[in-house]
N, C-alpha and C positions, 0 to 999 in steps of 0.2 A: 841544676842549671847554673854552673855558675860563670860563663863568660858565653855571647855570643861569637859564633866564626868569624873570622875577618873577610868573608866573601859575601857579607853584609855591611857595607860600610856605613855608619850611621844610626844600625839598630844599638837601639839599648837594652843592656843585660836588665831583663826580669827584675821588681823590688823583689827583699828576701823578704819569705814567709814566716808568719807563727807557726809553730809547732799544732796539727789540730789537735790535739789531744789537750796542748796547754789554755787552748781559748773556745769557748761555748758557741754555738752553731749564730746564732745572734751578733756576737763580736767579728766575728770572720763577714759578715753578710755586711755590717758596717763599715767597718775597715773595706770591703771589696769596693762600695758606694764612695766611700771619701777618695779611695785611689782614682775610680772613673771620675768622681768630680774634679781631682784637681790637672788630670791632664787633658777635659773637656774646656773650651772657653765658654760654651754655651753653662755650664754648669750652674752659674750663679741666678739664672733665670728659673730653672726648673727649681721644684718645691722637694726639700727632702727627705727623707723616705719618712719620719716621724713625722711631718706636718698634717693639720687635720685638712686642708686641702684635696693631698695625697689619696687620702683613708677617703672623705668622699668620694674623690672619683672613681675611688676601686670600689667602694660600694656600692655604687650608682653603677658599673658597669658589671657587677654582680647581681644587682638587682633586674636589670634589664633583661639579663641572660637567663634569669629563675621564669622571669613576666613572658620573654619571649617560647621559652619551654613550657611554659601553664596553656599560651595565648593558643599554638601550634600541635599542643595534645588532641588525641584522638576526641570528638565533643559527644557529651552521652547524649544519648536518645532524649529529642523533645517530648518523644510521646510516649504515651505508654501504649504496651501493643494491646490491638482489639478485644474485647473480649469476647470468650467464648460461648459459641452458641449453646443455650440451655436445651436439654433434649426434649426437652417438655411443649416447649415453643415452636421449636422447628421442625415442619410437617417433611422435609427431605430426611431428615434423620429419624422422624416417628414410621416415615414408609420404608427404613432401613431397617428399623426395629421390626417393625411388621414382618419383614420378610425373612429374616432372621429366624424368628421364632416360627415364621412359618414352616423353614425347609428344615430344621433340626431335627425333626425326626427322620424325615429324608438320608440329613447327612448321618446322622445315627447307626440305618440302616446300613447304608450303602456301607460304613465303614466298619461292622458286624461280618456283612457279607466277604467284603475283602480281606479279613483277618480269619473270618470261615475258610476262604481259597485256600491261604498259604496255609493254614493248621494240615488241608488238604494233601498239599505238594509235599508239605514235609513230613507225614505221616502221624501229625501229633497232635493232642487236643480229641475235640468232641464231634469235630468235622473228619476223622482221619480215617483214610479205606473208601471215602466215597467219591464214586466216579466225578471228573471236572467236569462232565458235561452236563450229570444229573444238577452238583453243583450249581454250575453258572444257570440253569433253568430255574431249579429254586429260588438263586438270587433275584429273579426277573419277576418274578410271581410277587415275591414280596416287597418289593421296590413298586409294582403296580397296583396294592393292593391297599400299600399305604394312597398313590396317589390317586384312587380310586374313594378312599375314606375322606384324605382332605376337600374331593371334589364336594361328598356328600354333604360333607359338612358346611360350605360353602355355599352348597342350594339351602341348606337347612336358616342358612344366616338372611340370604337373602330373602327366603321366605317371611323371617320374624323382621325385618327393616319395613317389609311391603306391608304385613300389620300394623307393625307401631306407625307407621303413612298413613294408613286407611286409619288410626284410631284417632293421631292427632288433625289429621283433616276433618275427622268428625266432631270433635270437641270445638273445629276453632270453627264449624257452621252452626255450631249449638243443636243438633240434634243428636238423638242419642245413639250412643256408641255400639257398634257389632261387636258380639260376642266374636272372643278370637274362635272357639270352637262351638259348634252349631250343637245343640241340647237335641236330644232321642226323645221322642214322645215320652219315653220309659221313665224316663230321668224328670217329666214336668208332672206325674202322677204322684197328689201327697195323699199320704195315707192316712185317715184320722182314726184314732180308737177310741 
């Protein structure tokens, strides 16, 4: 750049530059500052660029921007989340448990039967050559027999609840307690030698 057109009347040619290579990223950055100082008039008011003035307000306007980015972050959880119900405690998950353990042989079954089927269809295994219809009959028999067992079992529980009722009813009247099973004359015969 070494002359402006003449179809500029008035501009002035560019100062000449250092070489970058012959002066350090610092020298160029000063030398830039003292050229805008001296063709600004306001320059002598503004603080420069070495004054600690300077350096505060850039720090303080770095600082702001850290505070405003910590202030604006996503904010963690006040709480801590609930805690979980103990299954020990909690009679909706002890009647989940119950039933659970209830149908497991159920699903056991059922799912013996249905891998029975296909050994069926596909001719292979322990189930293989026997008609699906005898099949699917068998499966129903022992699907019902289970829940035929659970039912027994069932009277059998409620039977021993209606006991231990009728035992601790009797304990808390103070007289004496019913034999849960009734004694055969046979059985109150001692024998002496």
């Amino acid at each position: 750049m070494s002359a402006v057109p003449a179809a500029f009347p008035g501009a002035r040619s560019p100062p000449a530059r250092a070489s970058r290579a012959s002066s350090p990223p610092r020298a160029r950055c000063v030398a830039r500052a003292q050229r805008a100082r001296s063709s600004d008039p306001t320059a002598s008011a503004r603080p420069s660029p070495s004054s600690p003035e300077l350096r505060l307000a850039a720090l303080g306007v770095a600082a702001g921007a850290l505070l405003g980015a910590a202030t604006h972050a996503r904010p963690a959880l006040a709480l801590a989340p609930p805690p979980t119900p103990d299954a020990s405690t909690s009679p909706y998950i002890q009647s989940l448990l119950a039933k659970t353990e209830a149908n497991r042989e159920v699903r056991a079954a059922e799912l013996a039967n249905k891998n029975c089927l296909r050994q069926s269809q596909m001719g292979v295994g322990d189930c293989a050559g026997l008609p699906e219809d005898e099949l699917r009959a068998a499966m129903a028999r022992s699907v019902e027999k289970l829940e035929a067992r659970r039912a027994r079992e069932a009277a059998e529980e409620a039977e021993l609840a209606a006991q231990v009722r009728a035992l601790d009813e009797a304990e808390a009247s103070g007289s004496e307690a019913p034999d849960a099973e009734a004694t055969t004359p046979e059985e109150d015969v001692v024998f002496a030698n």
